[in-house]
C-alpha positions in Angstrom: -107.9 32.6 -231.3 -106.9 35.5 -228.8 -104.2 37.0 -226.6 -105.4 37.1 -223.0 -103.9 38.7 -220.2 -104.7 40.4 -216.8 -103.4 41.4 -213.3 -104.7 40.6 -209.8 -103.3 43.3 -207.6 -103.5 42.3 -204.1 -100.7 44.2 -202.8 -101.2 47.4 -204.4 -98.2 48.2 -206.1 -99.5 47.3 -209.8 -101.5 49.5 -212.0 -104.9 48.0 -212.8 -106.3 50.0 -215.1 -107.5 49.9 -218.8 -104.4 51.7 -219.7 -102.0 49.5 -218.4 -104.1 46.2 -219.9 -104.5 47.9 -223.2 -100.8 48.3 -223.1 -100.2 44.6 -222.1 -103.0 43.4 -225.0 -100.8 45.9 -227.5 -97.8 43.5 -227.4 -99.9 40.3 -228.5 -101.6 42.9 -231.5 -100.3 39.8 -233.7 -102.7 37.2 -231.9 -105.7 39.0 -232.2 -106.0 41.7 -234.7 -110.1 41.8 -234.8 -110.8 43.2 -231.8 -109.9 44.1 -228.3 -111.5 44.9 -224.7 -110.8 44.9 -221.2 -112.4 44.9 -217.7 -111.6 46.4 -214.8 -113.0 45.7 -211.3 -110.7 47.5 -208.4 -107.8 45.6 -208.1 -108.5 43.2 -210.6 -108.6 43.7 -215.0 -108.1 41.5 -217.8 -107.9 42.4 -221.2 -108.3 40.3 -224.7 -107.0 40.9 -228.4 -109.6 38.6 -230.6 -108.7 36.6 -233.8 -112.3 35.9 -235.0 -112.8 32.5 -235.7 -116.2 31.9 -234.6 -119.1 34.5 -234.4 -117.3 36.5 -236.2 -119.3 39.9 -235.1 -120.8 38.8 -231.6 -117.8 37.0 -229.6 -115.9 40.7 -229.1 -114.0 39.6 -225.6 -114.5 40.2 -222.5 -117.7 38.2 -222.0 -120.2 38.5 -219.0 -123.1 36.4 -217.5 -126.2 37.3 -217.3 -125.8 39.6 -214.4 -122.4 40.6 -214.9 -121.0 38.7 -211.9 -118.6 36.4 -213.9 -116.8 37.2 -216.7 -114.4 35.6 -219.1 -111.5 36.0 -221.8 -110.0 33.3 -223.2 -107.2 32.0 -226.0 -109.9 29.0 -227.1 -111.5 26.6 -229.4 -114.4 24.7 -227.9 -115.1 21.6 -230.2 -118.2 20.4 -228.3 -119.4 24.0 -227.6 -123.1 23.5 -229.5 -123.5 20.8 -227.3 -123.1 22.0 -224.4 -124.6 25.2 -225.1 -127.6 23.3 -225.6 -127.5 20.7 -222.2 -127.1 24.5 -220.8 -129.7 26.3 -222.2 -131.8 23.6 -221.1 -131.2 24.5 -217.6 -131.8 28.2 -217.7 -128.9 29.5 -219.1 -129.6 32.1 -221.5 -126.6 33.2 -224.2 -125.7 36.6 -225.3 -123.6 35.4 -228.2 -123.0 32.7 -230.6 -119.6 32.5 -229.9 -118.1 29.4 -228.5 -116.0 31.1 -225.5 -119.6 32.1 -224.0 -119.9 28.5 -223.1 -117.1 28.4 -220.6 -118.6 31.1 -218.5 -122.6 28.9 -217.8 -119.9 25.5 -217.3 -118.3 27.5 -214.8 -121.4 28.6 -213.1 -122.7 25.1 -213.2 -119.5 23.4 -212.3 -117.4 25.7 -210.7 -113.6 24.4 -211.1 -115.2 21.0 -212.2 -115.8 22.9 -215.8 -112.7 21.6 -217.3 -114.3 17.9 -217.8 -117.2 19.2 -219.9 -114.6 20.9 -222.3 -113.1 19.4 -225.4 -110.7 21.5 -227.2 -107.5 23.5 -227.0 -107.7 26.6 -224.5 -105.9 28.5 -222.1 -108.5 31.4 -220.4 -109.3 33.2 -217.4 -112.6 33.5 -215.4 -113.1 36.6 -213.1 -115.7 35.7 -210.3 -116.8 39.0 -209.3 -119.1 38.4 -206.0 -116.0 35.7 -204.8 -113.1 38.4 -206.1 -112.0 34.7 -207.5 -109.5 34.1 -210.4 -109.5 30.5 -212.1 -107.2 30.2 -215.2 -106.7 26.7 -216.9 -104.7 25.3 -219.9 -105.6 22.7 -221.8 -105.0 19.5 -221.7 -102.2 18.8 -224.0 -100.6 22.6 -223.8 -101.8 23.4 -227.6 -102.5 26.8 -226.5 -99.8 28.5 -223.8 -100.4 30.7 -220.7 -97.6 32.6 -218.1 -97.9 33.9 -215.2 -95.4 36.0 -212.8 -96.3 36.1 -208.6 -95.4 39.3 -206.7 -96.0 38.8 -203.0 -99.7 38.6 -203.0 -100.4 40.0 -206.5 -100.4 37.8 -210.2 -99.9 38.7 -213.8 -100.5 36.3 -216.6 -100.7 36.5 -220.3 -100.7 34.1 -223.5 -97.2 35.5 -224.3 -94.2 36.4 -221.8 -93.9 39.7 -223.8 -97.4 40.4 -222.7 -96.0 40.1 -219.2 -92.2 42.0 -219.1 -94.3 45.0 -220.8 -95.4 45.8 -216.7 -92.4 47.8 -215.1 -92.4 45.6 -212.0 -92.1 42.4 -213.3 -88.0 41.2 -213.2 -86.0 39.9 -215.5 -83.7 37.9 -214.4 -82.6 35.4 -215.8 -83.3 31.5 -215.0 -79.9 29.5 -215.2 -81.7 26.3 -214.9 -83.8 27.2 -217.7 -80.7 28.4 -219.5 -78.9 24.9 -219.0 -81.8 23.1 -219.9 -81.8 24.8 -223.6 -78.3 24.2 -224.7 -79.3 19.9 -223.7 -82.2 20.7 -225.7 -82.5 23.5 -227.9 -85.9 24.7 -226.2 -86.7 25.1 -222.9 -88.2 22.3 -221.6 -91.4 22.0 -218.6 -93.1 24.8 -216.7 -89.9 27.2 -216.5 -88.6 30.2 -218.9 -86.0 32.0 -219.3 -87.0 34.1 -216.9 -86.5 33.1 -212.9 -89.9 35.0 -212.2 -92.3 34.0 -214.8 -93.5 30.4 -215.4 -96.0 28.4 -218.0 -98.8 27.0 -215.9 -98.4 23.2 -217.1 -101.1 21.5 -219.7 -103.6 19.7 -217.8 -103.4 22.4 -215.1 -105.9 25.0 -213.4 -104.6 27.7 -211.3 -107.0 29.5 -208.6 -106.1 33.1 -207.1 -108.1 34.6 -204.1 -107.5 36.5 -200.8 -104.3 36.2 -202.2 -103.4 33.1 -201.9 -102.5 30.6 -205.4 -103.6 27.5 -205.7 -102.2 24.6 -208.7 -103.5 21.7 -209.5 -103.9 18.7 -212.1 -106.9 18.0 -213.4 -106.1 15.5 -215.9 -103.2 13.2 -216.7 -102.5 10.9 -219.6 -103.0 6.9 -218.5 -101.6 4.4 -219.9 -103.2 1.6 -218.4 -103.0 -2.3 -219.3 -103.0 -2.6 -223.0 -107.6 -3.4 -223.2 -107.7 -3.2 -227.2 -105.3 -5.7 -228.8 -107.6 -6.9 -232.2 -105.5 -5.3 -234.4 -108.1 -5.0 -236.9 -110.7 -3.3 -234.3 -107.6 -1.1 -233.3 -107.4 0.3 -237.1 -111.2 0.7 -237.7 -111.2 3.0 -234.4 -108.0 4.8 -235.6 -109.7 5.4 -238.5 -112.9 6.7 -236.9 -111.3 8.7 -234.3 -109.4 10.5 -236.4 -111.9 11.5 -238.7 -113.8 12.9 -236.0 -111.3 14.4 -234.8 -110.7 16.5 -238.2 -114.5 17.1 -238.6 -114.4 18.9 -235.0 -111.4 20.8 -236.4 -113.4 22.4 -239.5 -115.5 24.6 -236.7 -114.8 28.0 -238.2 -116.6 30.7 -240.0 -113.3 31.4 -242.1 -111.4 29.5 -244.5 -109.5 26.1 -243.5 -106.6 24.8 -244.5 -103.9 22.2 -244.2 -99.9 22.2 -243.9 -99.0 19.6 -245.9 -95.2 18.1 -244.9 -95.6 14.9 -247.5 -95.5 12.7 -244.1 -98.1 10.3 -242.6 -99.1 12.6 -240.4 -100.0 15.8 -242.5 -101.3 13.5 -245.1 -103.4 11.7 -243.5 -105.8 15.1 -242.2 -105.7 16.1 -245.7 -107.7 13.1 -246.7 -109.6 13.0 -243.5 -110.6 16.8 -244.7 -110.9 16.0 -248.1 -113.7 13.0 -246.9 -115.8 15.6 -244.7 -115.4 18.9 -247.1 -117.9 19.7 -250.0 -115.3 21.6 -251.2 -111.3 21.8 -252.6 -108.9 21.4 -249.5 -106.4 24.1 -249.6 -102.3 22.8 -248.6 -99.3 24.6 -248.1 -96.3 23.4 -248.4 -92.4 24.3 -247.9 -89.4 22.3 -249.8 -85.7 22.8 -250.1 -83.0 23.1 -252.5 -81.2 20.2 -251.3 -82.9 16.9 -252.3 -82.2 15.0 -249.4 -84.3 17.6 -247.4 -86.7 18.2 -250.0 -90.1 16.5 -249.6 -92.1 18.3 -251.8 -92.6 15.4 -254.2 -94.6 13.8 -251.2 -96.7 16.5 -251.3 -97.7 17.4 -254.5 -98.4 13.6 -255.0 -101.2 13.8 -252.1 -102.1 16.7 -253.3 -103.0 15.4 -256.6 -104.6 12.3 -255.7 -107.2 14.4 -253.2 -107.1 17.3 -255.5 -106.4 20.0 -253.4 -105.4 24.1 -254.4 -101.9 23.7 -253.4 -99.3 26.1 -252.8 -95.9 25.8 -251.5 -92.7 27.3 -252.0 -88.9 27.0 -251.1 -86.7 28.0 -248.1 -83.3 29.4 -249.1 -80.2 30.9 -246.7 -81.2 33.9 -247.6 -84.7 33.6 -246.3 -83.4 32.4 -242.9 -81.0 34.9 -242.5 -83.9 37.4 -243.2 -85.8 36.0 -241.0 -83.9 34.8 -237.6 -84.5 37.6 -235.4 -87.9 38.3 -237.1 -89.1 34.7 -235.4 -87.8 35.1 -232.6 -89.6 37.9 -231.6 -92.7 35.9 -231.3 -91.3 33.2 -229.1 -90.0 35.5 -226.4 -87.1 32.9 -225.5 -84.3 31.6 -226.5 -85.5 28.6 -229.0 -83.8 26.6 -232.1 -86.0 24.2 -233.7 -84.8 23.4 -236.8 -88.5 23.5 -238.7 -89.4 26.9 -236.7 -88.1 29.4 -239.8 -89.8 27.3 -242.3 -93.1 27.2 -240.0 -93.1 31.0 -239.8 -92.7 31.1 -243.4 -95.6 29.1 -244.9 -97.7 30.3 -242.7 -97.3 33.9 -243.5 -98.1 32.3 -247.4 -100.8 30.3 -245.9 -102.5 34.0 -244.5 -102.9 35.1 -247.7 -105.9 32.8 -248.2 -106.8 30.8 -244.7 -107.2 31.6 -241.0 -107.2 28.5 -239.4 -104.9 25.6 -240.4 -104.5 22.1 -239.6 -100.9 20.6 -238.6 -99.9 16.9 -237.7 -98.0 18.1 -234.6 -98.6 14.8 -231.6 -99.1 12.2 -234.0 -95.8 11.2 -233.5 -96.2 10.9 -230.0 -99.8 9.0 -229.9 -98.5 7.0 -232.7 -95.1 6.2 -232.2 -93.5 8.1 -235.2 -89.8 8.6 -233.8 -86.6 6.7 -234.2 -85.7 6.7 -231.1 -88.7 4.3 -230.0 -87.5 2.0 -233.4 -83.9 2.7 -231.4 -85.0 1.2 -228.1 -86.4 -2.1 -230.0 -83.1 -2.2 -232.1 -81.0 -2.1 -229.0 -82.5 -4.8 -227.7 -81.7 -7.0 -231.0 -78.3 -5.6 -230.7 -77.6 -6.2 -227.0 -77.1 -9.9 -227.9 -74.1 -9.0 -230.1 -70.9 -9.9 -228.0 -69.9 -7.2 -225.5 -66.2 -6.9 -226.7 -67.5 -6.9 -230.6 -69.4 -3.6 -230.1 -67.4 -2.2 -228.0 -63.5 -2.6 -229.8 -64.9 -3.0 -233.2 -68.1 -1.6 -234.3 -67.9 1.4 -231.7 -64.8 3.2 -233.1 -65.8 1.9 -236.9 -69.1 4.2 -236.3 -67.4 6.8 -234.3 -64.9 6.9 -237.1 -67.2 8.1 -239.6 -66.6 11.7 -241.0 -69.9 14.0 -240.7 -72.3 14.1 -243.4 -74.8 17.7 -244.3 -77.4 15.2 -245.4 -81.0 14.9 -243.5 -80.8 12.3 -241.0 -77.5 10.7 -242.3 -76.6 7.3 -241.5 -73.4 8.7 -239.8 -75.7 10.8 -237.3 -77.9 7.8 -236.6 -75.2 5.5 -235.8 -73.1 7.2 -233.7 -75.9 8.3 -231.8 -76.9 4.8 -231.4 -73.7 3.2 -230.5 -73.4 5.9 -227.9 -76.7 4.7 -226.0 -77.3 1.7 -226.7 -76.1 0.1 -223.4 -78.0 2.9 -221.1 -81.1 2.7 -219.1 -84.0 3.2 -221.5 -85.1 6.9 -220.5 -81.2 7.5 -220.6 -80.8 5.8 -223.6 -83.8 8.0 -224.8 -82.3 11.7 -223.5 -79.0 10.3 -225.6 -80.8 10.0 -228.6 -82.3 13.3 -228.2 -79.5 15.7 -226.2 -78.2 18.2 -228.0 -75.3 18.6 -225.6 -73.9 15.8 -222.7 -74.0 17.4 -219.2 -70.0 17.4 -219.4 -70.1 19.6 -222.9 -72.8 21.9 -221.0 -70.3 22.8 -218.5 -67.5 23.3 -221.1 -69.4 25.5 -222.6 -69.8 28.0 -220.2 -67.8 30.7 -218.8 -65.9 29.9 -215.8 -67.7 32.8 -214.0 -71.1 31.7 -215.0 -70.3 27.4 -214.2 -69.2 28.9 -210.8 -72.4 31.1 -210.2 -75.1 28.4 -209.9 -75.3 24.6 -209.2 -78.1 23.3 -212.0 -80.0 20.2 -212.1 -78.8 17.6 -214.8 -81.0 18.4 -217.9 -82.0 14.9 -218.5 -84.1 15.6 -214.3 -86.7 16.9 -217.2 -87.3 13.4 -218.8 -87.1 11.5 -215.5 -89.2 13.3 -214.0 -92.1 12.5 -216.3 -90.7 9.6 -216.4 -91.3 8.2 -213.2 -94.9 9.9 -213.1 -95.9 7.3 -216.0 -97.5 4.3 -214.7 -97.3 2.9 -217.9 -96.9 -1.2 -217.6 -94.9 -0.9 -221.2 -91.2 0.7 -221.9 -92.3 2.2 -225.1 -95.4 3.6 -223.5 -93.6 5.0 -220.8 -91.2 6.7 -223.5 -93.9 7.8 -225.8 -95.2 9.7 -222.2 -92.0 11.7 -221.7 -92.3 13.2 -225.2 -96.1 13.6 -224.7 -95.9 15.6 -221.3 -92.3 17.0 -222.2 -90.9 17.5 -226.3 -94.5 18.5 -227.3 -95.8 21.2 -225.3 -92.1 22.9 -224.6 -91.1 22.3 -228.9 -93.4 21.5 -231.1 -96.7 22.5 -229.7 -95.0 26.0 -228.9 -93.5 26.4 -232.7 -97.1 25.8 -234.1 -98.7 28.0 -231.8 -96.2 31.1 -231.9 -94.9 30.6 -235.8 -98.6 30.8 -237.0 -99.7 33.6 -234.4 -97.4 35.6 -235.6 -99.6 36.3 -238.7 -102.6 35.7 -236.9 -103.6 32.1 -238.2 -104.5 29.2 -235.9 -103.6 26.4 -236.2 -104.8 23.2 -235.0 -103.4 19.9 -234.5 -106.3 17.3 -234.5 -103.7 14.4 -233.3 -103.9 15.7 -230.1 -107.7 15.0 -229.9 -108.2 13.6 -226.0 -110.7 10.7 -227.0 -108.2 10.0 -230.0 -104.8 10.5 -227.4 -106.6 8.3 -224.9 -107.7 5.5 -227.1 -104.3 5.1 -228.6 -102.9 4.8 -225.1 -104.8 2.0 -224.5 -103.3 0.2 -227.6 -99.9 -2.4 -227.0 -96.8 -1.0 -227.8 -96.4 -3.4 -230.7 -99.3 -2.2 -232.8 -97.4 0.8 -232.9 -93.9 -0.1 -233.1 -93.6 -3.5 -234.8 -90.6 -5.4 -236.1 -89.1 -1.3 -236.3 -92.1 -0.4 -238.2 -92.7 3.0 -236.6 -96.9 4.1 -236.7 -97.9 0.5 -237.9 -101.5 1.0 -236.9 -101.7 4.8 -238.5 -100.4 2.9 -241.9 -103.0 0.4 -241.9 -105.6 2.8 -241.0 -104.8 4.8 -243.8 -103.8 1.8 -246.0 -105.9 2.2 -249.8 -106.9 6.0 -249.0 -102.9 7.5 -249.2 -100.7 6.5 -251.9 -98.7 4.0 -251.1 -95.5 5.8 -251.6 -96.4 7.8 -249.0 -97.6 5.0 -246.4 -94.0 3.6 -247.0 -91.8 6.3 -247.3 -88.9 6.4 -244.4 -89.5 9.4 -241.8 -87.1 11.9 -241.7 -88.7 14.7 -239.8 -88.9 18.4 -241.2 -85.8 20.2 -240.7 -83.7 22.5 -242.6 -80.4 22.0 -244.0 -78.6 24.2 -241.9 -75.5 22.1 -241.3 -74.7 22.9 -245.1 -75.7 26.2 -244.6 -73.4 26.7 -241.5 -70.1 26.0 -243.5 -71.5 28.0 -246.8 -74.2 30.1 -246.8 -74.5 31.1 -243.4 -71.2 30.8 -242.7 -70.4 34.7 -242.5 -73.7 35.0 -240.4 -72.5 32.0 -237.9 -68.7 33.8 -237.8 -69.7 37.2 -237.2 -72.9 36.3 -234.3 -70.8 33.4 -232.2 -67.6 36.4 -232.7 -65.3 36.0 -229.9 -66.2 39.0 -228.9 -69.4 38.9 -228.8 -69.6 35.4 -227.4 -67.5 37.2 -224.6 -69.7 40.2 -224.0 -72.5 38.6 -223.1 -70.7 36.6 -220.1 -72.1 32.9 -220.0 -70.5 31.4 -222.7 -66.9 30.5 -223.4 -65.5 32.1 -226.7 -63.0 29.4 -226.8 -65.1 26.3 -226.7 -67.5 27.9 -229.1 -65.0 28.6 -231.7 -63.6 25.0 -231.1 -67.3 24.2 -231.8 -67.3 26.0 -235.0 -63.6 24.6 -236.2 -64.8 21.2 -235.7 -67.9 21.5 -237.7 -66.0 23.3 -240.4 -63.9 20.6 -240.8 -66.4 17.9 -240.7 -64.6 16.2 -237.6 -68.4 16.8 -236.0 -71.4 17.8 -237.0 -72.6 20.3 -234.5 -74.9 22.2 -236.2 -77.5 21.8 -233.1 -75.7 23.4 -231.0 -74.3 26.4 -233.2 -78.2 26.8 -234.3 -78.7 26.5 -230.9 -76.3 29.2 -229.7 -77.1 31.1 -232.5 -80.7 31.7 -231.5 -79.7 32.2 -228.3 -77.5 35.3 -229.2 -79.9 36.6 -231.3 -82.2 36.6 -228.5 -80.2 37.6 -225.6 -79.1 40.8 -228.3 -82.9 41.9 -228.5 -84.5 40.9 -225.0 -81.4 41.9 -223.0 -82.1 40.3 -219.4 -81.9 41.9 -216.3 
């Protein structure tokens, strides 16, 4: 893996030189501590910090053609790089290198834009056409690997991390309110905005083209979910089975050491066996637990690990550690972001360095799957629905709303009330309600009167609709499982695994996001996914008699920490003296007083907000250190 970045100056204002790039590669030292080089053609230079994964001596980025009139860095893994290299080579290409970003620059000769069908893996690079003074950047197609870019007038500057960006003197910093909005309803911001009003995410599944100074976006491939083709529920699990397996085999390219985060969940345990089936060796897992049993899944775990007989490590998250470590994270993400696994991600994989440089994580099988409760919500409501209108409403309503707040994972308080409160929406506003961290009505409370006066924002859930209505989907749950596909997984989780493992310079790769395995699974029916509120049936019979049963049948409960505890003990003093009133005040968008209401609720278990503290939290601790302008 790499840190790319580069600047096409076509209104001559900007530096371009090897000076400035070096600078701009500097800030991403963490992403690519190998090596480093840049390139500089008059008003155009890129630059790349290299994590050497494959070709350990000979893919030193940038990387030129044959006569040095295209050149290439890139942030990449290219699964089915031999293969092409060889349909290549067999029409006149010739290689410098054994290193798989090579590839991309003969596709590009050969295809031109067209390139980004021929590759299979996660990626985000750039590709300098020197005889066309061309720039084409593309993402991949699920958004495993990130990429920004800022416009000025004519001119671009993009980068695999903001902080790459904000280190030129000309780029602003103001700050996006919309993006800003959209965080406190979701704890990350969500889509192809940041925090910043000038810089944006180019959008998985996206190329961008720069020339004569003109930009040019466009798609180039979309998730379909077309009619449901596969529906033999027995061919559906053999092909599960298959495709995943291939999917992890493609995953062990690497001339370094592999290894696997290991939650205790379907999802991580099920790569661990695939691994253990294709490796001649001992798989190595790592694995985080807690104090508190209810969060704790380290029994999980160590159970897989002992039945595939892996060299496991793991170890457990305290207060103390996140308290050490809250501003120490957030340096890598370079916005204001509060999931609630992100400390403990930044954590094992800084064990996890010790010994690997490339690990696998279960991040998207959720998604392909369907792994979350709110898809089991949406087939529950409809059950529920035929309950009498005036029984849920003047009975069971207040009974659940009723309930005091509970600090354990997932409680059945939590789930209920957050049930009863959407059950009788629309289904992608039943779905945002299940997910929001605050209602549009509690955003606006929350901010300053200055600030709620200053800008008119979009309603947060706009996000989810959006993607929503691009989904052709002929199924509800499809169409649901889409919005957290193109939405929750690039902008949360895909962004925690990418930047929390960076950080110490391991990669990480998420074989559930496999296109051919993401695809496949889209033509499935909902119900072989979701049945009778059995969330991932088809995963569990595909990995029925190669887990442990316990684990097959163990009730999801996500990976978070137990901060709502920790909020009214451990982390109290931490929580009082960061959300101050006067600090809260000094920094101008927030309002002290519904903050500390916030806080006296939660104290006193009327509410359990610890979403939105941890969510205002990180924001603090962000604006404190990034301070924009």
């Amino acid at each position: 893996m790499c840190g790319i970045c580069g600047i096409y100056d076509q209104d001559t204002r900007l530096d371009v030189t090897p000076g400035v790039l070096a600078r701009m590669c500097a800030r991403m030292e963490h992403r690519g501590p190998d090596s480093s080089g840049t390139y500089v053609s008059g008003d155009f230079g890129f630059g790349a910090k290299r994590l050497a994964i494959v070709d350990i001596e000979g893919g030193t980025q940038p990387i030129h053609n044959e006569n040095r009139s295209v050149w290439v860095v890139a942030n990449a893994e290219i699964y089915n790089h031999q293969e092409e290299r060889q349909r290549l080579e067999k029409r006149g290409h010739r290689f410098r290198t054994s290193c798989d970003v090579e590839v991309l620059l003969h596709l590009y000769e050969e295809y031109g834009t067209e390139l980004t069908k021929h590759v299979e893996g996660m990626f985000a690079f750039a590709i300098w056409n020197e005889q066309r003074r061309e720039l084409f950047l593309a993402r991949d197609r699920i958004g495993v690997k990130p990429l920004f870019y800022a416009r000025l007038g004519r001119s671009l500057v993009f980068a695999s991390e903001i902080k790459a960006i904000v280190a030129i003197k000309h780029i602003p910093t103001t700050l996006d309110e919309q993006s800003l909005h959209n965080y406190f309803a979701y704890n990350y911001i969500p889509g192809n905005r940041t925090i910043y009003r000038h810089i944006r995410s180019l959008a998985p599944g996206h190329y961008l083209r720069c020339r004569q100074g003109k930009t040019e976006i466009r798609k180039y491939w979309e998730l379909r979910y077309p009619r449901p083709s596969v529906t033999d529920e027995g061919a559906c699990v053999e092909r599960v089975r298959e495709l995943l397996g291939e999917s992890v085999r493609k995953r062990l390219m690497a001339d370094v050491p592999v290894g696997v985060l290991l939650s205790g969940g379907l999802d991580s345990s099920a790569l661990v066996a695939m691994m253990a089936a294709c490796s001649d060796k001992p798989v190595r897992t790592f694995a985080v637990g807690f104090e508190q049993p209810s969060f704790d899944e380290r029994k999980y775990a160590r159970l897989v690990s002992r039945h595939f007989g892996t060299v496991h490590r793991e170890m457990v998250i305290t207060a103390r550690d996140v308290a050490d470590n809250l501003e120490r994270h957030l340096h890598y993400v370079d916005e204001p972001y509060a999931d609630g696994s992100a400390i403990p991600m930044f954590l094992v994989c800084e064990m996890a360095s010790r010994e690997v440089t490339v690990l696998l994580s279960g991040e998207g099988g959720d998604e392909v799957f369907g792994g979350y409760d709110t898809y089991a919500a949406f087939q529950a409501a409809n059950y529920y629905r035929h309950v009498p209108r005036w029984i849920r409403k003047a009975i069971v309503a207040p009974m659940v709303m009723g309930l005091p707040a509970k600090n354990t994972k997932l409680s059945f308080e939590f789930r209920a009330k957050r049930f009863v409160g959407g059950v009788d929406l629309l289904p992608l506003e039943a779905h945002f309600w299940w997910r929001h961290i605050l209602t549009e009505g509690e955003q606006l409370l929350l901010y300053s009167p200055e600030f709620r006066n200053s800008f008119r924002a979009a309603s947060s859930v706009d996000v989810f609709r959006s993607a929503y209505r691009s989904c052709e989907a002929h199924e509800e749950l499809s169409r649901l499982q889409f919005v957290d596909t193109k939405v929750y997984l690039p902008s949360d989780l895909l962004v925690k695994a990418d930047r929390m493992s960076m950080a110490h310079s391991v990669e990480v790769r998420v074989p559930m996001t496999d296109r051919e395995l993401v695809e496949w699974c889209a033509r499935m029916p909902s119900h072989l996914k979701v049945r009778r509120l059995n969330k991932k049936h088809v995963l569990k019979r595909a990995m029925d008699g190669i887990l442990p049963r316990a684990v097959i049948r163990k009730r999801k409960v996500g990976f978070d920490m137990p901060i709502s505890e920790w909020l009214k003990h451990d982390l109290r003093d931490l929580m009082m003296d960061i959300l101050s009133a006067d600090a809260v005040s000094r920094v101008g968008y927030l309002s002290a007083s519904y903050v500390e209401e916030l806080i006296r609720d939660h104290l006193s278990n009327r509410r359990d907000n610890w979403r939105i503290l941890w969510g205002l939290i990180n924001f603090m601790v962000w604006h404190s250190t990034c301070r924009p302008g």
